[in-house]
Structure formats: C-alpha cells, structure tokens
C-alpha positions in Angstrom: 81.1 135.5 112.4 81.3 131.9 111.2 80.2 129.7 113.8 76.8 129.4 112.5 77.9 128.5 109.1 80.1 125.8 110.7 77.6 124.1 112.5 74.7 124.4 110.0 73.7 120.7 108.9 72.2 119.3 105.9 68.7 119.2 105.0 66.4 116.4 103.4 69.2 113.9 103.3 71.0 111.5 106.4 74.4 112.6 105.6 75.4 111.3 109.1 74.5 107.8 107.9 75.9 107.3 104.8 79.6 106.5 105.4 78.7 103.5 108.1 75.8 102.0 105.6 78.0 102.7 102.2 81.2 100.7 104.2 78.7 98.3 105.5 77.2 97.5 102.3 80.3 97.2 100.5 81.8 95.2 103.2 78.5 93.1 102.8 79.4 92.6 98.8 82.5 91.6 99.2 82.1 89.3 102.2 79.3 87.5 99.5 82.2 86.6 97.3 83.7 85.0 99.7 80.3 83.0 100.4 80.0 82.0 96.2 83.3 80.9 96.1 83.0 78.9 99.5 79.6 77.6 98.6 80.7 76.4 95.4 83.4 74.2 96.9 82.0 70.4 96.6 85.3 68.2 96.8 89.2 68.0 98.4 91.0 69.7 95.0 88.4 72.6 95.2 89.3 72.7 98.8 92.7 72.9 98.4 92.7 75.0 95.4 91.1 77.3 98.4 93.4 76.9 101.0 96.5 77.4 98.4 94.3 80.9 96.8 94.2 82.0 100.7 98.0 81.2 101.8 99.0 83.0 98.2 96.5 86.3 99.0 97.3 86.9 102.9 101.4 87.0 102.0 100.4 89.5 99.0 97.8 91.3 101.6 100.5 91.8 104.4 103.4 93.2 102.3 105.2 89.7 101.2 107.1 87.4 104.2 110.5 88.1 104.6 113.4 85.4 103.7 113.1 82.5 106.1 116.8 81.6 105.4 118.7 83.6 107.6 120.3 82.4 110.3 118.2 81.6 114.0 121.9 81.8 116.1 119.4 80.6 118.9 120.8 81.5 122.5 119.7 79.1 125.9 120.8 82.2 128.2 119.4 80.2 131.2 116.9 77.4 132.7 114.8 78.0 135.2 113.0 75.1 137.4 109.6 74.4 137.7 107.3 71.8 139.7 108.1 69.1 137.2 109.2 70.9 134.0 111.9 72.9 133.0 112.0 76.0 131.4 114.6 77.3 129.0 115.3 80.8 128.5 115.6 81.6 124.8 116.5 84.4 122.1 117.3 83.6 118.7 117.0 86.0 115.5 113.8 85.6 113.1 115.5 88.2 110.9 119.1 89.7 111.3 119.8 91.5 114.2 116.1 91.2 115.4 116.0 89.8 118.5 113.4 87.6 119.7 112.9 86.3 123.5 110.9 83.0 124.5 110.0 80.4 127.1 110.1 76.9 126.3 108.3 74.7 128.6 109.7 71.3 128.7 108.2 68.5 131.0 110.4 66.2 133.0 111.4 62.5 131.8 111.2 63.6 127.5 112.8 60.8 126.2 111.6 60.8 122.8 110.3 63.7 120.6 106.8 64.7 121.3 104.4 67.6 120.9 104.8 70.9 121.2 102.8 74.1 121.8 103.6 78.0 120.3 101.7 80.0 122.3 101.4 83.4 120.5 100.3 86.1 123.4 97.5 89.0 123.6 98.1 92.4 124.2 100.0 92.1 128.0 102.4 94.3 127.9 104.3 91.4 130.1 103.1 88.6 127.1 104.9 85.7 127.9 105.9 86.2 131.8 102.5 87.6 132.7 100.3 85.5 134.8 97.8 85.3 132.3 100.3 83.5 130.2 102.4 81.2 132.0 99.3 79.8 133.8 98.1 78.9 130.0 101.5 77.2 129.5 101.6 75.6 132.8 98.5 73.9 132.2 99.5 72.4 129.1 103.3 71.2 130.1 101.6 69.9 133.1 99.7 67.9 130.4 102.6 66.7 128.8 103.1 69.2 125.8 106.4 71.2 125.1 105.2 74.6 125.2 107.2 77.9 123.6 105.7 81.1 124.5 106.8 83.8 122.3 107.0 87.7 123.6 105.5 89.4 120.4 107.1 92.7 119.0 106.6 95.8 121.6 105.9 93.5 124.6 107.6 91.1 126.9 111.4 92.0 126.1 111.2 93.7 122.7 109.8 97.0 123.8 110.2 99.1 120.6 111.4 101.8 122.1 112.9 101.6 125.3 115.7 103.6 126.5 118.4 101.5 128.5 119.9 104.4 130.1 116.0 105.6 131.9 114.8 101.9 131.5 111.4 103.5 130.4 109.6 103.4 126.8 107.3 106.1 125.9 105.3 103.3 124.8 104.6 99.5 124.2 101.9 96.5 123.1 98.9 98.0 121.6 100.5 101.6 121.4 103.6 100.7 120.0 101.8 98.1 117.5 100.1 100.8 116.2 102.5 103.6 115.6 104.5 101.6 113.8 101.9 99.8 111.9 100.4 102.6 110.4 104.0 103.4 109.0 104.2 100.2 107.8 101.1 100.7 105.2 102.4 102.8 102.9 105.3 100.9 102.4 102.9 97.9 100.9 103.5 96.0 104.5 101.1 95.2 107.7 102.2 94.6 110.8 101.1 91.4 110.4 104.4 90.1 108.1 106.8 90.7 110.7 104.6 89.2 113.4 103.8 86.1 111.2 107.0 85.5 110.2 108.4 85.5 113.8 106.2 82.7 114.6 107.3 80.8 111.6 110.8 81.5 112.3 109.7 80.3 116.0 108.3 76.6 114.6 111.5 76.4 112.6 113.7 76.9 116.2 111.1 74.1 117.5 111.7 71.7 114.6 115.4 71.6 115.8 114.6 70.8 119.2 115.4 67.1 119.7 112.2 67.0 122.3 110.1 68.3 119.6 108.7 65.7 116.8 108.3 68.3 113.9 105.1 66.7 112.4 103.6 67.3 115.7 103.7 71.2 116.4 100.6 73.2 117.4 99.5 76.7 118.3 97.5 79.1 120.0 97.3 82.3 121.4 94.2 84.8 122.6 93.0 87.9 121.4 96.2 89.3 119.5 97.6 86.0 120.1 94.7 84.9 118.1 95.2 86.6 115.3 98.4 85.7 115.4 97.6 82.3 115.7 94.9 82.9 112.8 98.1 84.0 110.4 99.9 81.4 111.0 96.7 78.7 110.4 96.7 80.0 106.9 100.2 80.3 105.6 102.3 77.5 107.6 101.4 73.9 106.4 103.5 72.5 109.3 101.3 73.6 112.3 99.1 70.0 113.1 97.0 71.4 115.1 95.7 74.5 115.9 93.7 76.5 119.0 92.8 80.4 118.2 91.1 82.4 120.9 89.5 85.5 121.1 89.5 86.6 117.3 87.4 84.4 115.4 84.4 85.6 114.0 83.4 87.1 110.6 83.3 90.6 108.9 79.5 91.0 109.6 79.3 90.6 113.1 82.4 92.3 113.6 81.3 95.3 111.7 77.9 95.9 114.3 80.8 96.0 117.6 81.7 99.1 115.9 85.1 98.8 116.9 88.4 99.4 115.0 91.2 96.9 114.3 94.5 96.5 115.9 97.6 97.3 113.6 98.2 93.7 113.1 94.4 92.9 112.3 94.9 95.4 109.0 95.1 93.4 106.2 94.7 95.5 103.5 92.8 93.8 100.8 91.8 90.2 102.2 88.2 91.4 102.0 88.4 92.4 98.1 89.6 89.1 97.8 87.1 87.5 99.0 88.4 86.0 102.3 87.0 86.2 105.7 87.1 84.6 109.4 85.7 81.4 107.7 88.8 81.2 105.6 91.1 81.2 108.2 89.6 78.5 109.7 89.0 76.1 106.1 92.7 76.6 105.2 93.2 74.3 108.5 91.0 71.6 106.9 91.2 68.8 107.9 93.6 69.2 110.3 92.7 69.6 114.1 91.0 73.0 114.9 89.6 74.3 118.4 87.9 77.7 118.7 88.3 79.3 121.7 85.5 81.6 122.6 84.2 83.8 125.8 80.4 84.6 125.8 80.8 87.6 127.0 83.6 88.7 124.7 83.7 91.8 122.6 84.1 89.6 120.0 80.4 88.4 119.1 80.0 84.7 120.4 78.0 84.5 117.4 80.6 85.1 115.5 82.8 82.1 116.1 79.3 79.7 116.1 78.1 81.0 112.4 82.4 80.5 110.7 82.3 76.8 112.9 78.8 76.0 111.4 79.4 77.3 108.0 83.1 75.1 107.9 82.1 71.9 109.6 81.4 70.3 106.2 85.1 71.1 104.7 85.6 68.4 107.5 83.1 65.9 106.9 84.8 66.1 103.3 87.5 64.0 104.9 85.3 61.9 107.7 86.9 64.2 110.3 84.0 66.4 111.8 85.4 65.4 114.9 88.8 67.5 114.4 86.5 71.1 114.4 85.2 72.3 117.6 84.3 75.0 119.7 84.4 75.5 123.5 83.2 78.3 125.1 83.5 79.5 128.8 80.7 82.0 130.0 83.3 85.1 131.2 84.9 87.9 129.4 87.6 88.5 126.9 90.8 86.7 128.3 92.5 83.5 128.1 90.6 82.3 131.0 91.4 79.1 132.9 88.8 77.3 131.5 90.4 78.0 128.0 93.5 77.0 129.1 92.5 73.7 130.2 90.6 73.1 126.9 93.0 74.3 124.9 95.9 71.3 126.8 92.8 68.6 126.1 92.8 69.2 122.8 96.6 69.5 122.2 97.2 66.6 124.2 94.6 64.3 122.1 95.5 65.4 119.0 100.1 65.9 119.5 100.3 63.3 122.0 97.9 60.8 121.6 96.2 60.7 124.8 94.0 62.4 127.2 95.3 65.3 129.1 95.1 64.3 132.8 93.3 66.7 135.6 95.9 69.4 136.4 94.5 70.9 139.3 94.8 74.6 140.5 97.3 73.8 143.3 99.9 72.5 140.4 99.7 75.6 139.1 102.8 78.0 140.8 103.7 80.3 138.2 107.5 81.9 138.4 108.3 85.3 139.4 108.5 87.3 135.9 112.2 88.6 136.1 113.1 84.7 136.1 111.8 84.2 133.1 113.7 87.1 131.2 116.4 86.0 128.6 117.4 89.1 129.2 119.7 90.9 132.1 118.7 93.9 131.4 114.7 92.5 130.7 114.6 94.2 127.4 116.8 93.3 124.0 116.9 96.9 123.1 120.4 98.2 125.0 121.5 95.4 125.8 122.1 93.0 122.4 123.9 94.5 120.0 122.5 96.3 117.0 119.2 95.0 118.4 116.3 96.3 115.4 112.9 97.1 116.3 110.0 97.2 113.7 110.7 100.5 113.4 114.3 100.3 112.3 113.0 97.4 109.9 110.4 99.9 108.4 113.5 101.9 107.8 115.4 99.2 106.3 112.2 98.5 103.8 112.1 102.3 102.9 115.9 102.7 101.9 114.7 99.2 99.7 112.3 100.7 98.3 113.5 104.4 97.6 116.4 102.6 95.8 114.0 100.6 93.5 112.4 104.1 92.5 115.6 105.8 91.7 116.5 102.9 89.4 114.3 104.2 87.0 114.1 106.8 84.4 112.1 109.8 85.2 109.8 108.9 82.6 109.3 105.4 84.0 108.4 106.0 87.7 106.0 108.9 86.8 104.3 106.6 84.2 104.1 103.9 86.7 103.3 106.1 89.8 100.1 107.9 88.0 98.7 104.6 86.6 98.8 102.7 89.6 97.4 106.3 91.7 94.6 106.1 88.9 93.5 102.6 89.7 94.0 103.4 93.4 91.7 106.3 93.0 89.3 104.9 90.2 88.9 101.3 90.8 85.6 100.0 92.1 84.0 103.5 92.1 80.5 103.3 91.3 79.9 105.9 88.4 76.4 108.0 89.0 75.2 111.6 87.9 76.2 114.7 90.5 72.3 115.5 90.4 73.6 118.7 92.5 71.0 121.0 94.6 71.2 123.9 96.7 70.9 123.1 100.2 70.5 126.6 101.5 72.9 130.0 101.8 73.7 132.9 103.6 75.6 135.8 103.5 79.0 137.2 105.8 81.5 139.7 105.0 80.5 141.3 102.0 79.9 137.7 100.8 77.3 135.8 99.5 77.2 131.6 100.5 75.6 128.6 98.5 75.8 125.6 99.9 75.6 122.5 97.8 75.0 119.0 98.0 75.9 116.5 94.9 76.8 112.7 94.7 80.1 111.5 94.4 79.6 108.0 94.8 76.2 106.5 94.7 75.1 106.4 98.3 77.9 108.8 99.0 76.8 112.6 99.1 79.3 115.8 99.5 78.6 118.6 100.4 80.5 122.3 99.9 80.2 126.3 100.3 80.4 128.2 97.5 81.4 132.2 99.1 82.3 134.5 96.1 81.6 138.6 96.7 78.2 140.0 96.6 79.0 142.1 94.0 79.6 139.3 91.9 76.7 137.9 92.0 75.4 136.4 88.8 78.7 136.7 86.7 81.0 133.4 85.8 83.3 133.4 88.3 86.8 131.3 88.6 86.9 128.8 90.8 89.6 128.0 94.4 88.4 124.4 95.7 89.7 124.5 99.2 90.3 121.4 101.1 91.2 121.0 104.5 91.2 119.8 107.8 87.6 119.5 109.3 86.1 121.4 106.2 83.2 123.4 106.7 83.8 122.8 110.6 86.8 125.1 110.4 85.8 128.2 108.7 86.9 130.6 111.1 90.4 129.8 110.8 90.6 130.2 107.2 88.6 133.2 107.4 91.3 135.6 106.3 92.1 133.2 103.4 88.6 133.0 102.3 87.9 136.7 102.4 91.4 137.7 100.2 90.4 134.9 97.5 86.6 136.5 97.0 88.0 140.0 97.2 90.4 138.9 94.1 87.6 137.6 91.7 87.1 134.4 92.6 84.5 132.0 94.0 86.0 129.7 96.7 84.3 126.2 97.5 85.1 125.0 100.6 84.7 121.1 100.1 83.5 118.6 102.3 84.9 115.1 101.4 83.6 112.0 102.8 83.1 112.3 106.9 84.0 115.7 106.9 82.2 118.4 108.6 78.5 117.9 108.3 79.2 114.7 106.8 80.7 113.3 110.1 78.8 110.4 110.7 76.8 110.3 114.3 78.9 110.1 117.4 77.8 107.5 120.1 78.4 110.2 122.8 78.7 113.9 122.4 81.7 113.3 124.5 83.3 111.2 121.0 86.7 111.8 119.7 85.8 110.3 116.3 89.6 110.9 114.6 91.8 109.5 117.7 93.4 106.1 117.8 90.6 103.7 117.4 87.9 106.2 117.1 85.1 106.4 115.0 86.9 107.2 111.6 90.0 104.6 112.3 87.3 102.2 112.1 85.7 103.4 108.5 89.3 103.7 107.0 90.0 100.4 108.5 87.4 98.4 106.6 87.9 100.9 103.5 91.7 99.2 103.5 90.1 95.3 104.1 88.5 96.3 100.6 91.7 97.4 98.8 90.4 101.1 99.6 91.5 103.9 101.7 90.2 107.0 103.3 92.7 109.2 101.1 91.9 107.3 97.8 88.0 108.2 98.6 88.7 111.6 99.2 91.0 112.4 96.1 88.1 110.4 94.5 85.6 113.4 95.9 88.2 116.2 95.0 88.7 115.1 91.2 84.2 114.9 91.1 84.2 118.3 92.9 86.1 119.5 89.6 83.9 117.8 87.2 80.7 119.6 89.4 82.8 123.2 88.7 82.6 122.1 85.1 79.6 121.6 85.1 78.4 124.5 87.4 76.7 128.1 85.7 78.1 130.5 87.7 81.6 129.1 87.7 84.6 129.4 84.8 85.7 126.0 84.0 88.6 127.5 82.5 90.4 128.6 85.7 90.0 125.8 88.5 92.4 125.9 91.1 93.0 123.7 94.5 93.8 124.9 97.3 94.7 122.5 100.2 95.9 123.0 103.9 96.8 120.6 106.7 96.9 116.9 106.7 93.9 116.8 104.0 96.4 119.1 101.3 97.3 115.9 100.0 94.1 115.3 98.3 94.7 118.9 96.5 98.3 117.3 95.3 97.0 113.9 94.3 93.9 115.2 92.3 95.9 117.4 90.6 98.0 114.6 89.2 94.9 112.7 87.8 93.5 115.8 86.5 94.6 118.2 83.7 91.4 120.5 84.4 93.2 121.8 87.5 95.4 124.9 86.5 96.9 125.3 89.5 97.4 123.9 93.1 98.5 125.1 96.4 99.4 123.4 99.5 100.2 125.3 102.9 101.4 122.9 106.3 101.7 120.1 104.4 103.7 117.4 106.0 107.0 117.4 103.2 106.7 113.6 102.5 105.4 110.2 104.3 109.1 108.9 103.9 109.9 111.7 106.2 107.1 110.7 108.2 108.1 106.9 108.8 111.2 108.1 110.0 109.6 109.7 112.8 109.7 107.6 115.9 107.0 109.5 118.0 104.4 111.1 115.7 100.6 112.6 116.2 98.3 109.7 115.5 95.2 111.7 115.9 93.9 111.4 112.0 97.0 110.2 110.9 95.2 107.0 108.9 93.7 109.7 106.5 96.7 110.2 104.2 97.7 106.8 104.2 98.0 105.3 100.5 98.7 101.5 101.4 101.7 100.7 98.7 101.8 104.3 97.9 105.7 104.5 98.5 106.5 101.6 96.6 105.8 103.7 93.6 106.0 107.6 95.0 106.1 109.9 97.2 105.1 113.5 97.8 108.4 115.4 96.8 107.7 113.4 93.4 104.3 114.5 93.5 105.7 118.1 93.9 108.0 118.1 90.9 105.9 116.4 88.5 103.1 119.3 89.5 105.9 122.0 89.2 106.7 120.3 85.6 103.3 120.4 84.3 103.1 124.0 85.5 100.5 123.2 88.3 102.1 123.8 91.3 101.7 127.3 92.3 103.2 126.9 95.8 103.7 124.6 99.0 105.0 124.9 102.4 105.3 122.4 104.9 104.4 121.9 108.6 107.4 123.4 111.0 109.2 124.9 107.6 109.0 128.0 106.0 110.6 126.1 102.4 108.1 126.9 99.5 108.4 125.4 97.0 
C-alpha cells in the first residue's frame, strides 16, 4: 500500500547530487585555506611556524599521543640468519602491556653506528613476514641500512582478536582497523594515535641500539604503511629522512576516486584546519623526502606530482631542492620492487653517505614467515601475559573518561555537554531561508499525504511527508516528526505507527535528513550497498569528519530546521511538536531535543542504550554504524545522560532500546 510512496522521487531539483557537490565544495573551501596560508609562506620562521602549527594540530586531530615514558622492556626472543645479515626477533611494549613484534635487519661487519630504516607496513595481514615486505627490507640491508619492520596493530602478530585456544580471529588488518577505529571516534581518538605512537616508541627502541646512529633514522612504508609513514613525517623531528608510498596525494584528487578512508586515514578535523597531503610533506622541509608512487595506483599519480610541485620551493628556501623527489614505477598499488630499490638508493645516499650498490634479484631469498615470528605461538594475544589490544585500550580510555564526567556536578557536565553539542551542531552551518514548496501528494488509508521540499543548509535540500487524516484536512493540526532508518524508503514498516498517530489528531512528518531516502545520492551500480563498510555514505561522513563535521551533527542540524519549518508551517500547531525517532537515526530525535525547547516531547523505540555500551562491544554491525558517531561526543556525554536531562525537562515521553524491553 506504500511502495509507491517509498519510491516516488523528487521533482524539479537534483536531490541525488547535492550531498557529493555540498562535501565537495566545502572540502574545496577548506583545502583553499590551506593554499593562503601555504602561499603566504616567504621565509624559514614562516616555515617553521608551519611545520610547528601542523605537528600541534595532527596530535589534537587524533585524540592526543599517549605518554612516551613508559617503559620499552624490549625482548630479543631470537636471531635468525640471513645471506649476509642478521635478523633479530623483537617485542618490546610501546604502551604497558601492549605488545609489539618486529624484525630488525642488521647487516654483517656493523662496526660503528649507522643508518637505520622503520619500515611501517600496508594492509598484509602477514605485514612484516609477508613477501611483499621482507623483500623491501632485504633490499635495503643488502644496501647497508639497518632495517626494523614493524607488524602494525591487527596484523603480523597483534591480531586484535585472536583466540589461542581455536588459533583463529574473526578478523584482522583492514577489518579489524576499522571496527575498532570507529569506536575510537567518539572517544575524541583516531586510530591513528595508537599507530603513530608505536612507531615513535619504535625509533625510541632504535635510538638504543648501539648499531643505530640516532641522528640518522629514516622511514617508509606503502599504502597504510604510508600513512603511517606520513604521521610520523609530521610529528617526530628525529626521523632524517623519509620515503612514503602509496598515500600521497591531496584532498581534491582524492575526493574524484570516490573512495572512503581507512580507520587510520580519519583524522577528524585536519581539513578545518587547513592542512592537507602538501603539509605532510613541508613539515619534512628541508630534510630528505622521496615520494613513492605507482602510475597505475588508486591513488591519483597526479596527486603526488601537484603536493611535489607545489612544495619544491620550501626546499629551494634552504638550497636543498635536491633532498625532494619523486620516483614512480609504471604498475599498480604495491610496494613493488622497483620501489623497493628506490626507496634503499635514497636511504643509503642520504643515512649512509654513499651509493647503494646493485642488489640483484638472486640476493634476494626471503625467510620462511614462522622464522620470523617473535612469537611461539605467532600471535601476542594468548600467549604474553595481559597482552592489550586496541580494543582493550579503547576500554581503558573510556573508564578515563567516564571518571572525568562523574567528577563533576550535575549542573557542570550538562552545561558543558549542551554547549559543546550546540557548537557541534551549529558551527559552520550556512544560515538560509526554508523557501519550502510542495512537491506533490497523495492519499492511503484514510489519509491524506503532502510531500515537501525546504532548505536546510544552502545547497542542502530535505525533503518530508506530511500524512494527517482526511478528515482533518484544513484544521491546525499538532505535529509527530518521525525520524528513522531509511526515511521515506521505509514506510511500510512503520505503517501501523503512522496510521495510530493520524487516527489520534495528529499530523506525522516523516523526515528525510541528509542522504536519506530520496535524498540518497546516485549509486554507481544498481547493485550499490551505499551504507556498508566503505560504501558510498562512509565516504561522505568521512570527509564531513576531515572538516570537524559529522553525519550525526548534519542530521540533528536537519531535525532542529524541520521544527523551525513546523513553526512556521499553516496547517500545523507550533504549540505541540513532538519527535518521534526509531532505530539507529533515534539519536537525532534525542539530541535535537536537547538543543531545542520548542519540542514538547520525544520518543525513541530500538535505540541502541548508549555508545559506551557500544565500544564495549567486540564484534558489532558496521553497516551504517558511522551515522551516530559524534567524534569527542563521550568526552562530554553520553546517551543515558541525554536521557535524564530529557526526562528532567519533562521531554522524554519514552525510550526502549534494541534487544531490551527497559523503557524508560
């Protein structure tokens, strides 16, 4: 009886459009900041002043670094012997109890300290004892170099979540980065910190190496190891030289790939700031820097040419142009051969002093994987005591900052929550009239449908159904916002809901919010999941967090302009507004209720109870699960607050949860 209302569109206006051009252009704005302040940089203390602004906003972007004074307790659990070189089997402790496993690379005959290599690795679930890997390092301590490769969190050794007693995990590398680096956001954290501060805590292992001359430490890595690599080029001043691969590019041409960003890649807020890819690169300056680059990456090859072009003169600054430069190999996204023997030319130049000689491909016989574990077992989990995963540490920063909260008045943290939920929801929103229109109607059940079109944002339509009984027709009605998963898309299974509210009086408005229903912008395929992992709305809410926004923040933004429309709206009672809000999307209802004393009354049905609950969870749905993310949001709040302060005002009506039958 529905389905044609659910899958009517919108006339006279590309809805499906705007959300990818309004992110764009914003994306656009912000990324010219970044090009004014860069521009306007003409000597070294400008530079600097840069470079110290850039080190200062990543560590406030990613959550803050944790303390760098604990100790390593650094572990040689075995050596393993190579053509020429030894290799050392490490694990030492970046953070207590948090186990990290690497492969040092040492040549034969080190007689004095030299240079080393961190090698930071992609997204092989192996990382350091994959092929891919130890043929990188094998080229460069064939060179010479002293070379750690570092398993990252989730791969190599540290799998997350693997059970010792089935010797399985339910997941790792990109899977496990991104579960638990979505429940990292609203804690005020990015994956990035804890990956970050590993490799520091790795350069501060190498600086006690007697092999290693501490002034003379590079690093690299490929794809995730490039953004690793990236990190670490802008926040540690020791690194001397440094090689990223696969990641370099800019905001522009990484917005046309139409891809989404890995859970280390989120960043929330660089972009407001006015940083980009070119940044990265300056806060090297002058120091040695090689960009890595496939021409037949997903990562635009134009990407890395325009951020080496627009930073070569940072360089010239200093008479060093020749310490930027950019070799490319014509194949696909990896850290080919090529790469590898590029990236142990320019280590070797610019650590040791001296061309790297011709390793050829028949030096090159890489050691069975299980030699290389520091490990028995092959994983830390099981098998070193207390052993934390990123998810136990999440835990740990919850309980930190759940105690913070209860350590003030009542008064205090609901003062502090709604002002900083205010600016969250308020800031950078461009104020413009609703100008709303009818956009055509209909009639189902004894009920008569308007459907309406207004602006919440400029360049930013909604769109909502307005069903109230025929009978009714022409009289002021009170008003029941509903918002939910999939809006108008999902009428049928609110049907009963819809049809009690008319029948009691009141007109129901089923809201679309930003990229919901009709507003979903085009799919690629009709085959398109656009709200899985990586899909098509990961990537909007992705960028929307690069610019200090977020998906939730938007949409409690629509909610609170869908009230001011009922205000402003004939045939509807400003008086009597209610909210009504089920599923995931409920959480708009809550939050707009805080920020608005025009709503009487909300109601919330299969709500999840609170997101603390929800980082708790190990193994969670991820389908969606960006769109009630509030990056920082429990450093001030969570939803049980949300719930009493509601209850206190006399605005919460009622609110069950998902799997409960509790109402509150």
């Amino acid at each position: 009886m529905y389905e044609k209302l659910e899958n009517v569109g919108i006339a006279h206006f590309d809805v499906k459009s705007q959300l990818p051009r309004w992110v764009y252009e914003s994306a656009m704005r912000a990324a010219e900041k970044g090009v004014e302040a860069r521009s306007a940089i003409t000597n070294k203390t400008e530079l600097k002043l840069r470079q110290q602004d850039i080190r200062i906003g990543l560590e406030r972007c990613i959550g803050g670094m944790p303390p760098s004074d604990t100790p390593l307790n650094p572990k040689i659990t075995g050596t393993v012997i190579g053509n020429g070189f030894r290799v050392e089997k490490i694990i030492f402790e970046p953070r207590p109890h948090v186990y990290a496993t690497a492969n040092l690379y040492i040549p034969d005959g080190v007689s004095a300290p030299r240079g080393a290599v961190l090698l930071l690795c992609g997204h092989r679930e192996q990382a350091k004892h994959c092929d891919e890997y130890q043929t990188v390092c094998h080229y460069m301590v064939h060179s010479g170099l002293i070379v750690m490769s570092l398993d990252p969190v989730g791969q190599g050794e540290r799998f997350g979540f693997y059970d010792p007693e089935t010797k399985l995990a339910p997941m790792t590398s990109v899977t496990e980065h991104e579960n638990v680096g979505r429940q990292c956001m609203p804690l005020g954290d990015s994956l990035a910190r804890y990956m970050l501060h590993d490799a520091v805590r790795a350069i501060d292992y190498l600086c006690t190496r007697p092999e290693v001359d501490p002034k003379r430490i590079g690093v690299t890595g490929h794809s995730g190891g490039g953004t690793q690599t990236s990190l670490v080029m802008m926040y540690d001043h020791r690194i001397a030289a440094a090689a990223p691969g696969g990641f370099i590019m800019n905001r522009h041409y990484f917005l046309l790939t139409g891809k989404a960003q890995d859970a280390e890649q989120k960043w929330p807020g660089f972009s407001a700031l006015g940083f980009d890819h070119e940044d990265i690169v300056l806060a090297m300056a002058p120091r040695p820097v090689r960009i890595l680059a496939t021409t037949y990456d997903s990562v635009p090859i134009e990407g890395p040419r325009h951020t080496l072009a627009i930073n070569r003169r940072f360089w010239e600054m200093y008479g060093r142009s020749e310490n930027l430069d950019i070799f490319e190999d014509e194949n696909v996204h990896r850290f080919t051969v090529p790469l590898a023997r590029a990236a142990a030319q320019f280590f070797s130049k610019h650590l040791l002093g001296r061309t790297a000689r011709n390793v050829t491909e028949e030096e090159i016989k890489l050691i069975p994987a299980q030699q290389l574990w520091c490990t028995q077992s092959g994983q830390v989990i099981g098998e070193l005591e207390h052993a934390k995963s990123t998810h136990v540490e999440n835990m740990g920063r919850l309980a930190i900052f759940e105690r913070s909260r209860q350590a003030l008045t009542e008064e205090e943290l609901k003062k502090q929550a709604i002002e900083w939920l205010r600016k969250r929801v308020f800031s950078g929103r461009e104020q413009c009239d609703l100008n709303p229109r009818p956009s055509g109607g209909g009639d189902v059940a004894n009920m008569w449908i308007i459907r309406k079109i207004w602006w919440s944002q400029t360049g930013l339509l909604n769109h909502g159904l307005q069903f109230f009984d025929s009978k009714l027709a022409g009289a002021k009605l009170p008003v029941t916002i509903a918002i939910w998963d999939g809006g108008s898309n999902q009428l049928q299974m609110h049907a009963k809901w819809i049809e009690e509210t008319t029948a009691s009086g009141r007109l129901v408005m089923v809201l679309n919010p930003t990229g919901i229903g009709p507003l979903l912008p085009h799919l690629n395929s009709p085959t398109d999941k656009p709200f899985k992992r990586f899909g098509m709305m990961d990537r909007y809410t992705d960028e929307l967090m690069w610019l200090g926004d977020s998906m939730a923040a938007l949409r409690t933004y629509d909610v609170l302009r869908a009230v001011e429309l009922a205000c402003e709206s004939t045939n509807i009672d400003p008086s009597d507004i209610r909210l009504y809000g089920n599923g995931r999307y409920a959480i708009y209802a809550g939050l707009a209720a805080l920020l608005d004393e025009r709503i009487q009354q909300v109601s919330m049905e299969n709500r999840m109870p609170s997101i603390s609950d929800w980082i708790k969870e190990p193994i969670y749905d991820e389908m969606d699960s960006l769109s009630f993310i509030l990056p920082h949001m429990l450093r001030y709040f969570d939803l049980p607050d949300m719930d009493r302060w509601l209850a206190e005002a006399g605005q919460l009506c009622h609110s069950t949860f998902v799997g409960s039958d509790v109402v509150i």
